[in-house]
N, CA, C and O of each residue as an XYZ file, in Angstrom:
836
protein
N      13.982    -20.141    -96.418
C      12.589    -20.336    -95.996
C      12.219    -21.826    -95.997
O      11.547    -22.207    -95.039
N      12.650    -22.956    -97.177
C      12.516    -23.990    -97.306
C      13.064    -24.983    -96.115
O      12.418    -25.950    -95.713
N      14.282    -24.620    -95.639
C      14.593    -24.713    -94.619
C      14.138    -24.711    -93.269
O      14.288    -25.699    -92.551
N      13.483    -23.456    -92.800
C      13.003    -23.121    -91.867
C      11.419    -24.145    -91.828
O      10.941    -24.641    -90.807
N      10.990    -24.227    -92.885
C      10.011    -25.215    -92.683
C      10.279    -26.095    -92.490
O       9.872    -26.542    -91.418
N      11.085    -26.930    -93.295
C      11.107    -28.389    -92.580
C      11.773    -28.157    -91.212
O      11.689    -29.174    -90.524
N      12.429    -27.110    -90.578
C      12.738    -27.317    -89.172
C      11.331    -27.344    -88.865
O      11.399    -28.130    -87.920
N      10.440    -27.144    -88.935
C       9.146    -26.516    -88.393
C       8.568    -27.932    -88.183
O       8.213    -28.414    -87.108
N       8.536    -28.525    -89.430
C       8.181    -29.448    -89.649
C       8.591    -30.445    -88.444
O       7.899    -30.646    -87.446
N       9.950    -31.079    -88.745
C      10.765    -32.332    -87.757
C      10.511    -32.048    -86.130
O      10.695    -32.857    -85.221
N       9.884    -30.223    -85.983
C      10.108    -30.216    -84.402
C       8.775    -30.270    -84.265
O       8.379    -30.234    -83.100
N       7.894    -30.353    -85.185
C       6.213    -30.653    -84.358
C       6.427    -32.443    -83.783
O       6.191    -33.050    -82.738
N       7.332    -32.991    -85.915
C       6.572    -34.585    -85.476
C       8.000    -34.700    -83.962
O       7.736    -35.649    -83.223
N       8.589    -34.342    -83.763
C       9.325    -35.063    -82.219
C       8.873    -34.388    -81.327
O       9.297    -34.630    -80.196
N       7.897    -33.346    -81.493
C       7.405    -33.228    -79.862
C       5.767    -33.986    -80.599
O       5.294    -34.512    -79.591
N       5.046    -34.193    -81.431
C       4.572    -35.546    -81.364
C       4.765    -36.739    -80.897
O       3.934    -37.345    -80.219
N       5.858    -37.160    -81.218
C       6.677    -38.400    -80.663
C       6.923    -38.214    -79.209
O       6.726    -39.074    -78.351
N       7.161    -37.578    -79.105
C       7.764    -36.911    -77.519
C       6.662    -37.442    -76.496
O       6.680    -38.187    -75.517
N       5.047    -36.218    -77.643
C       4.346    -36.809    -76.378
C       3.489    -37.837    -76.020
O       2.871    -38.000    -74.967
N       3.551    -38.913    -77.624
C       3.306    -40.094    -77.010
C       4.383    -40.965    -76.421
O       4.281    -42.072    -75.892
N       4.978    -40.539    -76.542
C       6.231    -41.429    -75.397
C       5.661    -40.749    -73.940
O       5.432    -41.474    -72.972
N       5.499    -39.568    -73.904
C       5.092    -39.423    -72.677
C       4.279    -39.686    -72.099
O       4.385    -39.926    -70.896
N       2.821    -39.749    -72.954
C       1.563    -40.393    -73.121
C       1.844    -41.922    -72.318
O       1.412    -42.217    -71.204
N       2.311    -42.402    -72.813
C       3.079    -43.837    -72.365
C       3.186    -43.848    -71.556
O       2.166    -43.886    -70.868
N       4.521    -43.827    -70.880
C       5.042    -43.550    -69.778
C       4.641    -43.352    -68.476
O       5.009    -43.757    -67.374
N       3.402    -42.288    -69.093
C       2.257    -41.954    -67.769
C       1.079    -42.882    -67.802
O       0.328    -42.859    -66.826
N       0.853    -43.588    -68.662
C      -0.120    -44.625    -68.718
C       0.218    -46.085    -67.141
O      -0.414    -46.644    -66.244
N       2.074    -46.032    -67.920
C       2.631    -47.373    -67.398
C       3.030    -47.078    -65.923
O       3.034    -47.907    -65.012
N       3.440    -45.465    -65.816
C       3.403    -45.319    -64.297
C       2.189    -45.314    -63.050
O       2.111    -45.797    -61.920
N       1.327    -44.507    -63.907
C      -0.345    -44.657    -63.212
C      -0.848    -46.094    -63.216
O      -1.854    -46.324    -62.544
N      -0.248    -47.137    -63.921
C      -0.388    -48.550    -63.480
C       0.299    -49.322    -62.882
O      -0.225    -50.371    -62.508
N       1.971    -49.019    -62.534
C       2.140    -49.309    -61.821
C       1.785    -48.892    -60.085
O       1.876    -49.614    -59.092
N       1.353    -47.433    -60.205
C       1.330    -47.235    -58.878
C      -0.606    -48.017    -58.389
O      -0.900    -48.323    -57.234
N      -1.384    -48.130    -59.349
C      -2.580    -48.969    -58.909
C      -1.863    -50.505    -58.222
O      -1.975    -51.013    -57.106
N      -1.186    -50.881    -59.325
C      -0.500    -51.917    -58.759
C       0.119    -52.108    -57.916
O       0.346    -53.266    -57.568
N       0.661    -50.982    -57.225
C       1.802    -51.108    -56.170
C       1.106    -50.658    -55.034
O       1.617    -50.931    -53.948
N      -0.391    -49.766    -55.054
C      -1.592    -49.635    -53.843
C      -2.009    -50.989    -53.660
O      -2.312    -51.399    -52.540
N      -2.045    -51.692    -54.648
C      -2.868    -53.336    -54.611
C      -1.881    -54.141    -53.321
O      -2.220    -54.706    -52.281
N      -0.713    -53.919    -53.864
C       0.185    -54.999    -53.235
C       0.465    -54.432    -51.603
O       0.605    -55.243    -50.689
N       0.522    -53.035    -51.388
C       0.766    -52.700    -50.357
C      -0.185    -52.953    -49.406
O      -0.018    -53.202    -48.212
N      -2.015    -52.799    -50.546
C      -3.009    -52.957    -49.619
C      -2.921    -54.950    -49.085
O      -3.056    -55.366    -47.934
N      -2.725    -55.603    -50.042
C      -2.701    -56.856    -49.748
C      -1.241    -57.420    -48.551
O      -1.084    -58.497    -47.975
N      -0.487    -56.308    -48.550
C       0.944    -56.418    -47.806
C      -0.139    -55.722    -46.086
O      -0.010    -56.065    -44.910
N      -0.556    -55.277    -46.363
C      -0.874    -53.890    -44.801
C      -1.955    -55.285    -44.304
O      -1.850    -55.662    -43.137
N      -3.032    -56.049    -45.294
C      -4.217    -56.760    -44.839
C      -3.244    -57.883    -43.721
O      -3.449    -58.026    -42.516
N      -1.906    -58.748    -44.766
C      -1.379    -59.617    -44.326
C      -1.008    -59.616    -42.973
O      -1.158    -60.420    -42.053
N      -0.338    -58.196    -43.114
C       0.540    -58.168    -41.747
C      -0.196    -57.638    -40.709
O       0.342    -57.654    -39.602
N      -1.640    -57.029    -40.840
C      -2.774    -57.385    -39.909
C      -3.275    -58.307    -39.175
O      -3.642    -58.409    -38.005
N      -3.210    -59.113    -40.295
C      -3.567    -60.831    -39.690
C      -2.820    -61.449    -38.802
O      -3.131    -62.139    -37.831
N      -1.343    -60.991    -39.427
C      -0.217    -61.841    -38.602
C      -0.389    -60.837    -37.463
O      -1.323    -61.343    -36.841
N      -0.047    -59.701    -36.804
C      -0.712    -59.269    -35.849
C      -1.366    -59.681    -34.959
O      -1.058    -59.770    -33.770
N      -2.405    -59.989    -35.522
C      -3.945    -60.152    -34.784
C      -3.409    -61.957    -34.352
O      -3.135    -62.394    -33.234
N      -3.405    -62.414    -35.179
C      -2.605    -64.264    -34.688
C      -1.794    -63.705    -33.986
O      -2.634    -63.457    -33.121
N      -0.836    -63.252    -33.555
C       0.269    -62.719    -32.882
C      -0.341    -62.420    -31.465
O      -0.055    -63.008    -30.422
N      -1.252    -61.375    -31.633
C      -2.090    -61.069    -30.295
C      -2.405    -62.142    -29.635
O      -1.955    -62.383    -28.515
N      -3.465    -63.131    -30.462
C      -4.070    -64.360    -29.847
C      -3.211    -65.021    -29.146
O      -3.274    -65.334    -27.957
N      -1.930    -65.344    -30.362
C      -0.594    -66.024    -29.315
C      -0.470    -65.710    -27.661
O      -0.828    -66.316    -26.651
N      -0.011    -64.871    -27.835
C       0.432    -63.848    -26.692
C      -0.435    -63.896    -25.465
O      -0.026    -64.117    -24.325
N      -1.613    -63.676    -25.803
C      -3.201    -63.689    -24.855
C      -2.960    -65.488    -23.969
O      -2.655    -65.932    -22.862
N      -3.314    -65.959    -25.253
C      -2.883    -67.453    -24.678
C      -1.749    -68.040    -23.957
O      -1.780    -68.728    -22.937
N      -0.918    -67.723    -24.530
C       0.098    -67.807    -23.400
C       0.070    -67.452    -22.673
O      -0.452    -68.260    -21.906
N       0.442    -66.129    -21.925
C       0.316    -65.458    -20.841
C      -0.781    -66.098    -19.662
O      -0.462    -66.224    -18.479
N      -2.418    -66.554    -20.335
C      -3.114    -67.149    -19.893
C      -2.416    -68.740    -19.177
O      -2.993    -69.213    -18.197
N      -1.190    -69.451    -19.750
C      -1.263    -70.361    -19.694
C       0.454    -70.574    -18.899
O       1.204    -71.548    -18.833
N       0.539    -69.484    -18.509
C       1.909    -68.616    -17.655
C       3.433    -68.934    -18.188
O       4.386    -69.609    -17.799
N       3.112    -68.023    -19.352
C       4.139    -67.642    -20.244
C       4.765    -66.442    -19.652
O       4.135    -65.673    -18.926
N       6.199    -66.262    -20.013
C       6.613    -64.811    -19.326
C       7.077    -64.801    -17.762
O       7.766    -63.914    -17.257
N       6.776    -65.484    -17.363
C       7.484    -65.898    -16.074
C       7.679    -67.015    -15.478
O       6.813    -67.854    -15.725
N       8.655    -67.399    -14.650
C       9.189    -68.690    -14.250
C       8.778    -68.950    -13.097
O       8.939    -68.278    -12.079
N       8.248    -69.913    -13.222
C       7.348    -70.667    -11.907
C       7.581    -71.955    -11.701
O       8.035    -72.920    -12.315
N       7.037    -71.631    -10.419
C       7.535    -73.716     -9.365
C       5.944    -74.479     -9.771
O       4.841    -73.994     -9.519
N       6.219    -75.753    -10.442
C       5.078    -76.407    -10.278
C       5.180    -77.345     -9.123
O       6.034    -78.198     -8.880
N       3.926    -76.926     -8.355
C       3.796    -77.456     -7.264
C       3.930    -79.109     -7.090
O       4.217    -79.703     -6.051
N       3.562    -79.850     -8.770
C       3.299    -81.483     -8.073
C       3.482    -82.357     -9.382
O       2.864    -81.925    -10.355
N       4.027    -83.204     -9.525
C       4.148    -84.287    -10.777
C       2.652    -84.220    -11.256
O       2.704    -84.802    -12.340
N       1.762    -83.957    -11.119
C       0.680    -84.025    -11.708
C       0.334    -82.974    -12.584
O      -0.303    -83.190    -13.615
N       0.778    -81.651    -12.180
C       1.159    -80.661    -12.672
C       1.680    -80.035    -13.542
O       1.350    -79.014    -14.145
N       2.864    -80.952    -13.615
C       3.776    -80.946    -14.364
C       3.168    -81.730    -15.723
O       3.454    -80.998    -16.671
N       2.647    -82.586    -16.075
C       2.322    -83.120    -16.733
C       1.219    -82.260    -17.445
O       1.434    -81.937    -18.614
N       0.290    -81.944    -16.959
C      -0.265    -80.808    -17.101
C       0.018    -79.619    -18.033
O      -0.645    -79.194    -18.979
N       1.140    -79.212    -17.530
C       2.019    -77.839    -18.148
C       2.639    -78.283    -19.424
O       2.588    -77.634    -20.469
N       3.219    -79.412    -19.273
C       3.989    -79.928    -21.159
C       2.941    -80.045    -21.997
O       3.221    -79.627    -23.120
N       1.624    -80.532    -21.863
C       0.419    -81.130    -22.447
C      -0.115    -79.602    -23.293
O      -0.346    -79.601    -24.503
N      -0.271    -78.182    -22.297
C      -0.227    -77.862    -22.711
C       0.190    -76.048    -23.605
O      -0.538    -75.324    -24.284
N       1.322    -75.925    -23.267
C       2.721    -75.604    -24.191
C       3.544    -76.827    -25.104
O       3.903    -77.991    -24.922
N       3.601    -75.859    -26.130
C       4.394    -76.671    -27.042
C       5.805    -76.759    -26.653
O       6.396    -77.812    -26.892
N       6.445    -75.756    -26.066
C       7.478    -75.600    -25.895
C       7.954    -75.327    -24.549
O       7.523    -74.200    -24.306
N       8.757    -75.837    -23.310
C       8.464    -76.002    -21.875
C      10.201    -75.994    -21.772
O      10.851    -76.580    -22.638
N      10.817    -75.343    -20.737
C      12.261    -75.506    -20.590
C      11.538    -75.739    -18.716
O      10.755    -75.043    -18.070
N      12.273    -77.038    -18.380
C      12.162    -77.641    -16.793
C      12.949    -77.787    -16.188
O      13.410    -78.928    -16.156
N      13.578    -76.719    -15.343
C      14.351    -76.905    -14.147
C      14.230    -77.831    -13.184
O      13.427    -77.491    -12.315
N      14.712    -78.838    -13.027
C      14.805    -80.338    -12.067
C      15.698    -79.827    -10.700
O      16.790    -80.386    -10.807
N      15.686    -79.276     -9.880
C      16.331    -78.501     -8.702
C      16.250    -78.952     -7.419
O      15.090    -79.267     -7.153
N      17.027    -79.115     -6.493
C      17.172    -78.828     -5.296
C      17.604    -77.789     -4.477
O      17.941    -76.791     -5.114
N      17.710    -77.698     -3.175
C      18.087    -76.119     -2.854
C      19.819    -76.323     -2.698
O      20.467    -76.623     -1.695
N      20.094    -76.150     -3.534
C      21.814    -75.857     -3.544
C      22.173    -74.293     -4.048
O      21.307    -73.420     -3.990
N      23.435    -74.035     -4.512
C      24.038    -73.085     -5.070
C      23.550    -73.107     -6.414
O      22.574    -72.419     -6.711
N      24.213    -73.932     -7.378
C      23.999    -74.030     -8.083
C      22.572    -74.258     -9.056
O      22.623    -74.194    -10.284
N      21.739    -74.437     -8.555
C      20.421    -74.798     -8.726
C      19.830    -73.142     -9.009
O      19.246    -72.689     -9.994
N      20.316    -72.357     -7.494
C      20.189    -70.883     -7.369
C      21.046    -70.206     -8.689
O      20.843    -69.013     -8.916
N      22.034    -70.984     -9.589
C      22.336    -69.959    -10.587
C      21.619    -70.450    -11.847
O      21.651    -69.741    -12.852
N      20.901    -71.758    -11.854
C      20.306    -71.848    -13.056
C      19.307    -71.008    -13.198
O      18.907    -70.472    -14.232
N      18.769    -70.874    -11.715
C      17.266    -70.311    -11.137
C      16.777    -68.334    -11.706
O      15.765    -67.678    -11.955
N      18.307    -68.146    -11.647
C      18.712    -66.844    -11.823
C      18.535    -66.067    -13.296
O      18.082    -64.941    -13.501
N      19.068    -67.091    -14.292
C      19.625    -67.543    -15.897
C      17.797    -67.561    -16.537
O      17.259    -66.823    -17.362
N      17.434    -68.323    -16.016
C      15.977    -68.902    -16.683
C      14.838    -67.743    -15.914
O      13.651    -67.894    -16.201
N      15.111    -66.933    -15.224
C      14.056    -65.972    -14.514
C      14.162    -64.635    -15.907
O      13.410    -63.744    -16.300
N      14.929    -64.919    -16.124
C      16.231    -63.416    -17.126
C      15.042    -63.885    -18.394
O      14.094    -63.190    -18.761
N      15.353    -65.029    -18.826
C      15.127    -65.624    -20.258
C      13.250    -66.072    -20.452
O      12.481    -66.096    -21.413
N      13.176    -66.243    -19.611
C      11.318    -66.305    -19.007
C      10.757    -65.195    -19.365
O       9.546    -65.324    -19.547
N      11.259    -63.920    -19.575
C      10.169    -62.444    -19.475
C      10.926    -62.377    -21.220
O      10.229    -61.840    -22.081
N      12.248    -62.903    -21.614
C      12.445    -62.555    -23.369
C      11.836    -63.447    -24.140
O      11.424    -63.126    -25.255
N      11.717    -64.506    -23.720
C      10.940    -65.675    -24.520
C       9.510    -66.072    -24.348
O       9.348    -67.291    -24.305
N       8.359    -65.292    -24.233
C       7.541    -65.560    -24.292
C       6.957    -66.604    -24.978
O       5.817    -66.815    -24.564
N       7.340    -67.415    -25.966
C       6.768    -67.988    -26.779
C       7.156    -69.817    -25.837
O       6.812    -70.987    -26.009
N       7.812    -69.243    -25.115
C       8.029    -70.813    -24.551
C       7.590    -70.624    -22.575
O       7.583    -69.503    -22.066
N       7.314    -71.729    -21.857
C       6.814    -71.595    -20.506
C       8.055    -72.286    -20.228
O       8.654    -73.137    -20.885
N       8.438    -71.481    -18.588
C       9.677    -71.039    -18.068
C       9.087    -72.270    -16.653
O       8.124    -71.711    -16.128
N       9.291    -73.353    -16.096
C       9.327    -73.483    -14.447
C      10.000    -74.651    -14.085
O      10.233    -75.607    -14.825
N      10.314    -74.518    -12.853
C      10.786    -75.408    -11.975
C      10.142    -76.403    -11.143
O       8.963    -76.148    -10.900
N      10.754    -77.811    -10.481
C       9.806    -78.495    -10.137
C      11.516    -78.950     -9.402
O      12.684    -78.760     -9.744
N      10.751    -79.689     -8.145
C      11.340    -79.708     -7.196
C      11.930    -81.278     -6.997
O      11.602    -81.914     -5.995
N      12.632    -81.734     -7.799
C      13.051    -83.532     -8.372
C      13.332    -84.162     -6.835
O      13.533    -85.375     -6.904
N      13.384    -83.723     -5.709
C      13.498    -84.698     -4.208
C      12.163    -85.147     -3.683
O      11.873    -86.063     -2.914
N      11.292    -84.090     -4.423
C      10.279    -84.266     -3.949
C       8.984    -84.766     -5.232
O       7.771    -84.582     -5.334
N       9.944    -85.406     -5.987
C       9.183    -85.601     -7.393
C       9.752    -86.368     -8.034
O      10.206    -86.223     -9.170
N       9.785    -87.512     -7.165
C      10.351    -89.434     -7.365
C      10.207    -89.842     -8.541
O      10.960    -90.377     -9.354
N       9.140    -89.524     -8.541
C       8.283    -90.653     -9.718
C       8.626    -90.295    -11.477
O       8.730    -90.961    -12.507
N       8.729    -88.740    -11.063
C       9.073    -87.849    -12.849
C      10.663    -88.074    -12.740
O      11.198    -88.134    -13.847
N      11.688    -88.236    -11.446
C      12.635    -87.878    -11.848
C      13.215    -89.308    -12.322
O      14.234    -89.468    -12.995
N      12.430    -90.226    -11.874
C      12.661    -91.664    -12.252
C      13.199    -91.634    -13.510
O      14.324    -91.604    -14.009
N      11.407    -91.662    -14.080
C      10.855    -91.415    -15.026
C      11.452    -90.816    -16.529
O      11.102    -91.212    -17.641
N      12.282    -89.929    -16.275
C      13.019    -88.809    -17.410
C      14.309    -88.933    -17.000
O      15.111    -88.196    -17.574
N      14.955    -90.072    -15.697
C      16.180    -90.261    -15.457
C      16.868    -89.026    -15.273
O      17.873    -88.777    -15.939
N      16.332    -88.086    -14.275
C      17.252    -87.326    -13.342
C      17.830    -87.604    -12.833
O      17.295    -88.286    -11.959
N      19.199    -87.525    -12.683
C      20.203    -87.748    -11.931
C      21.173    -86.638    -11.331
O      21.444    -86.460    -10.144
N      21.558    -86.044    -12.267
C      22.721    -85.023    -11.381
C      21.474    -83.672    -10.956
O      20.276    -83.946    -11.020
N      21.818    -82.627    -10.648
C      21.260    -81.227    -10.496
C      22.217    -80.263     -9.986
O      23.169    -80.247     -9.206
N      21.360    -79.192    -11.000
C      20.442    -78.925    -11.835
C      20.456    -79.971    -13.267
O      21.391    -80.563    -13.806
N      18.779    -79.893    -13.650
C      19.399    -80.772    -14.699
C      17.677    -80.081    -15.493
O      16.543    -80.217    -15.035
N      18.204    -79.226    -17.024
C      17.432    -78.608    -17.153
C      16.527    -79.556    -18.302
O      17.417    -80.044    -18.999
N      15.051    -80.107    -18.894
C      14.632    -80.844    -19.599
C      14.209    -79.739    -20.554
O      14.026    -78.566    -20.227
N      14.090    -80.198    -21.649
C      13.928    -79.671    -22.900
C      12.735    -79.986    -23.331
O      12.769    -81.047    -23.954
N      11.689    -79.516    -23.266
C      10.549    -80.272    -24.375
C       9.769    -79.362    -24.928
O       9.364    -78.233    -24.650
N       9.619    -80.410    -26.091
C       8.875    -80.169    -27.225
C       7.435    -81.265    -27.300
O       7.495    -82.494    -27.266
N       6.328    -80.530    -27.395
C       4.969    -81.144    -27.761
C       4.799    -82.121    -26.864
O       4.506    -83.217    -27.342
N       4.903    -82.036    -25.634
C       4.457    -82.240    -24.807
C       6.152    -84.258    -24.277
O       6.191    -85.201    -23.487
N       7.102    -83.636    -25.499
C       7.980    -84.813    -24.908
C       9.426    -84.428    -24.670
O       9.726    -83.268    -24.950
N      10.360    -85.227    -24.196
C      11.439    -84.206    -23.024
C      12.424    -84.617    -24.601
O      12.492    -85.734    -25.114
N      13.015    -83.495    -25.038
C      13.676    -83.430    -26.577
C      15.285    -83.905    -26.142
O      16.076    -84.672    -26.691
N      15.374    -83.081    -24.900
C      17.153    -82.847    -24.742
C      17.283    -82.335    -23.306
O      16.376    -81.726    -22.738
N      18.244    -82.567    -22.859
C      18.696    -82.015    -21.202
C      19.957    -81.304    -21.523
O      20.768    -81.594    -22.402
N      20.007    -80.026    -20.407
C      21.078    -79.405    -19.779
C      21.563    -80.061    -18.943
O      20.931    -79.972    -17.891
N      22.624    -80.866    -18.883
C      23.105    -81.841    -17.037
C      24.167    -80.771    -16.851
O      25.087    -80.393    -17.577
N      23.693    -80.358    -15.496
C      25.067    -79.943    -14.921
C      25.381    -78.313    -15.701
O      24.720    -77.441    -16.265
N      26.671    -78.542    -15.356
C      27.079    -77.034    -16.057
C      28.349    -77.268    -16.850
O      29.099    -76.301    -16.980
N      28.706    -78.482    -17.423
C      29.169    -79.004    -18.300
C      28.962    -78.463    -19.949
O      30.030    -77.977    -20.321
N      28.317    -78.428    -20.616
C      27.907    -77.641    -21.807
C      28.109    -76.403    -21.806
O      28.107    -75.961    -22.954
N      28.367    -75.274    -20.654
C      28.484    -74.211    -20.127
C      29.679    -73.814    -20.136
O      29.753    -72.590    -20.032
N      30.943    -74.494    -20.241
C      31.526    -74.264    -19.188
C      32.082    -74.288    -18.507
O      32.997    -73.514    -18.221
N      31.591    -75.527    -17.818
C      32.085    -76.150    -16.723
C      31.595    -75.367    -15.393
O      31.389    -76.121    -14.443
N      31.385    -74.069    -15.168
C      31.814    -73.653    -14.129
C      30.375    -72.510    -13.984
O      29.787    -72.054    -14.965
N      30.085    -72.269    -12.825
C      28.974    -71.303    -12.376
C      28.184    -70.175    -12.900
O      26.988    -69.903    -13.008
N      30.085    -69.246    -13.381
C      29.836    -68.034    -13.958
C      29.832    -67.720    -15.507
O      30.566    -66.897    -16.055
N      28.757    -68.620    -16.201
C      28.388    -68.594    -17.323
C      27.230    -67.262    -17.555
O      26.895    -66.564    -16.598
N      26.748    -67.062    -18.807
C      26.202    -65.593    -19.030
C      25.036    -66.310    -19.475
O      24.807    -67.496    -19.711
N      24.270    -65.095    -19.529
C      22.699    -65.711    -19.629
C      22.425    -65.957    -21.075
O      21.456    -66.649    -21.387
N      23.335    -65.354    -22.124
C      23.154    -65.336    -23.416
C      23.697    -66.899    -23.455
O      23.069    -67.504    -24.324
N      24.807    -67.870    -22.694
C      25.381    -69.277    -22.998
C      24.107    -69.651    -22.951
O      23.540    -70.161    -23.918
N      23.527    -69.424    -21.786
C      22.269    -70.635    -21.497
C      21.574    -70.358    -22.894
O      21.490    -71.315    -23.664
N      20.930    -68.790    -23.394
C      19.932    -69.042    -23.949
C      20.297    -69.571    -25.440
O      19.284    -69.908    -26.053
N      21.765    -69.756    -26.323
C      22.558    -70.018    -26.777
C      22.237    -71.623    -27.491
O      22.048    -71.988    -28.651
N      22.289    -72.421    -26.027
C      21.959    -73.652    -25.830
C      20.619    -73.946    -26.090
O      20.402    -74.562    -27.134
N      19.184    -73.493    -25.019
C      17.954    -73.583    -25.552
C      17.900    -73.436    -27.214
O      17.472    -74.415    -27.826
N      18.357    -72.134    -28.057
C      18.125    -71.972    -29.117
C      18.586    -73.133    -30.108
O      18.208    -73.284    -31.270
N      19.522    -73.952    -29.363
C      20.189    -75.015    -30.551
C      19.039    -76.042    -30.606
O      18.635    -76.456    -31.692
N      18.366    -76.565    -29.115
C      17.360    -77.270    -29.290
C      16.364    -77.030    -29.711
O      15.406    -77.800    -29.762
N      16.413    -75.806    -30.129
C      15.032    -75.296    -30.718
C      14.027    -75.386    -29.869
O      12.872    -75.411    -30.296
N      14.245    -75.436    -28.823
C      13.034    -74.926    -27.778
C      12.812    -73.487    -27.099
O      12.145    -73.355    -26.073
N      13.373    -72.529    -27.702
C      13.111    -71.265    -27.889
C      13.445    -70.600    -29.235
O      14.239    -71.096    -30.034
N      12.834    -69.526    -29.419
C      13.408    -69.252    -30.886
C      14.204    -67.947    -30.997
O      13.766    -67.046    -30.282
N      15.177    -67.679    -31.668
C      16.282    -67.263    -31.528
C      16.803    -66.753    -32.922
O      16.958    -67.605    -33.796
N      17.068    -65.523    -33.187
C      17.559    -65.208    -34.917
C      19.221    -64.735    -34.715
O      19.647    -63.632    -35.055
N      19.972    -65.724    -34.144
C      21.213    -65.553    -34.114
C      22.041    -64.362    -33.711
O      23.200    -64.189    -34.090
N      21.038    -63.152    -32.523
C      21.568    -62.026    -31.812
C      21.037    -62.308    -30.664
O      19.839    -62.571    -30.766
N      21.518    -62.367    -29.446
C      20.715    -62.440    -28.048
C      19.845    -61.553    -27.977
O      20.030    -60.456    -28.502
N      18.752    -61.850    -27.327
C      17.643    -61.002    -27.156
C      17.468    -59.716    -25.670
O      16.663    -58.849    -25.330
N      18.953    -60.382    -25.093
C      18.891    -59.580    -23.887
C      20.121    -58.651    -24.575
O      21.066    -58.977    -25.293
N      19.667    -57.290    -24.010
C      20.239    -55.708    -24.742
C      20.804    -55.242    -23.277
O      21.994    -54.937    -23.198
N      20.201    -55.198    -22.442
C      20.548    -54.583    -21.373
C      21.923    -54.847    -20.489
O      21.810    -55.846    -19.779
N      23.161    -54.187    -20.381
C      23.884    -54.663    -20.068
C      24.098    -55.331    -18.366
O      24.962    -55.974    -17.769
N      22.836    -54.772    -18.079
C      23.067    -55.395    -16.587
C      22.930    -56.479    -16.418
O      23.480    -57.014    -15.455
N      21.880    -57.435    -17.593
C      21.383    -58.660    -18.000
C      22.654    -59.437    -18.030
O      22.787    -60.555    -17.534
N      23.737    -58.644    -18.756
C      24.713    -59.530    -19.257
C      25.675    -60.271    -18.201
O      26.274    -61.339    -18.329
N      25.634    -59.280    -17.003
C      26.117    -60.103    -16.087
C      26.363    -60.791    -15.646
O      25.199    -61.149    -15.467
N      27.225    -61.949    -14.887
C      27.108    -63.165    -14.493
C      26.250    -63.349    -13.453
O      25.794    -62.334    -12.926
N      25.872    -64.604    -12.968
C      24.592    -64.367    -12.320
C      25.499    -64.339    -10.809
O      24.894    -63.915     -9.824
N      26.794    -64.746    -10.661
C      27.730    -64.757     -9.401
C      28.023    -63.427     -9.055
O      28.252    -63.217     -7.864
N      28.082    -62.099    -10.161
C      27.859    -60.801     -9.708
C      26.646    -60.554     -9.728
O      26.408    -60.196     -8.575
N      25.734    -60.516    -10.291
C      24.134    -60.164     -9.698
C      23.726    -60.600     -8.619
O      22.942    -59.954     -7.923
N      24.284    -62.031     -8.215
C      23.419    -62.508     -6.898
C      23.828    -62.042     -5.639
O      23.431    -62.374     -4.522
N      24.542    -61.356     -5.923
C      25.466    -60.497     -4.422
C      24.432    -59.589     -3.615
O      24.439    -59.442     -2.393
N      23.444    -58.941     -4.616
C      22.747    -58.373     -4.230
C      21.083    -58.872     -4.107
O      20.231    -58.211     -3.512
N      20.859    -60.013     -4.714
C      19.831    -60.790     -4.635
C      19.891    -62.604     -4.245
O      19.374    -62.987     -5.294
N      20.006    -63.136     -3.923
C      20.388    -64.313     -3.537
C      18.727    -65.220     -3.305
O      18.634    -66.215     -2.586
N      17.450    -64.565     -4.140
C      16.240    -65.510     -3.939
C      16.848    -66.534     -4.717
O      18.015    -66.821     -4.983
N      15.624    -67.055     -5.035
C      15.697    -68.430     -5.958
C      15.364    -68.127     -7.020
O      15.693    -69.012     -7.809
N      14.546    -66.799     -7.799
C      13.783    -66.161     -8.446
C      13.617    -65.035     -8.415
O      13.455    -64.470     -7.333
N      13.602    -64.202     -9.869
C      12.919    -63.154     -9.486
C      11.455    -62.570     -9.289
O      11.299    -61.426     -8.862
């Protein structure tokens, strides 16, 4: 009988013990999860914001003809367009072949890179800029940043050498100058993209799409 009591005894005080340990436990979990609503709510507010800045981005650009590759009509223009984008990739072109495969490359990379303005300007007829930024061969693609020319594509030399380079080389290159931004996977998925632009143009031969 003496026995049986103190079992009686040792199994109240450990489910005593028991249930302030459990007592506990549920104290420290019901505070972490306040805590972990706090952080998620302060995580959900953040990434609202960035969002909403994200939107504005986007709005503005587009406004300021982001997303597609266009001819500026005039050195005045042009000046214009770097002033204001931060980030500007400039096709220097004449009507050749080759001009037609840079033309091809940067139409592709214009609708993935929104964050940078995509155009061409016509250097025979644009003396004064090609002076100016020392154009010489063509295609000859300018690089700028904040409104100043960072780095050039000459030629198809960096490429290559040769015509049938892929649109991921070109965008490859932009990304080193950091005039597009780039997390070390091409952004073009589609395998028709991947094409060379010497098999795509078989069936399209504009200057643009």
């Amino acid at each position: 009988m003496e026995n049986r009591a103190v079992q009686e005894i040792l199994e109240k005080q450990l489910l005593t013990v028991a249930k302030a340990v459990e007592d506990k436990l549920d104290e420290e979990i019901a505070a972490l999860d306040r805590v972990d609503d706090d952080d998620l709510e302060a995580l959900r507010e953040r990434r609202l914001q960035q969002m909403k800045k994200m939107a504005e981005k986007r709005s503005r650009w587009i406004s300021l003809g982001h997303g597609e590759y266009t001819e500026i009509p005039s050195e005045k223009d042009f000046f214009s367009a770097v002033k204001a984008s931060d980030r500007v990739v400039c096709h220097f072109y004449r009507e050749n072949w080759p001009c037609k495969v840079v033309d091809k490359h940067l139409s592709i990379l214009a609708k993935q890179h929104m964050e940078t303005r995509f155009v061409k300007i016509n250097a025979e007829k644009s003396p004064f800029l090609a002076e100016k930024l020392k154009i010489v061969v063509l295609p000859t693609i300018a690089l700028i940043k904040n409104a100043k020319v960072d780095d050039y594509v000459v030629g198809f030399d960096e490429l290559g050498g040769k015509d049938d380079f892929s649109t991921e080389e070109l965008e490859e290159r932009l990304a080193k100058a950091q005039v597009i931004f780039f997390e070390g996977e091409s952004s073009l998925k589609s395998s028709a993209k991947t094409r060379s632009v010497r098999q795509s143009s078989n069936a399209d031969s504009s200057d643009s799409e």
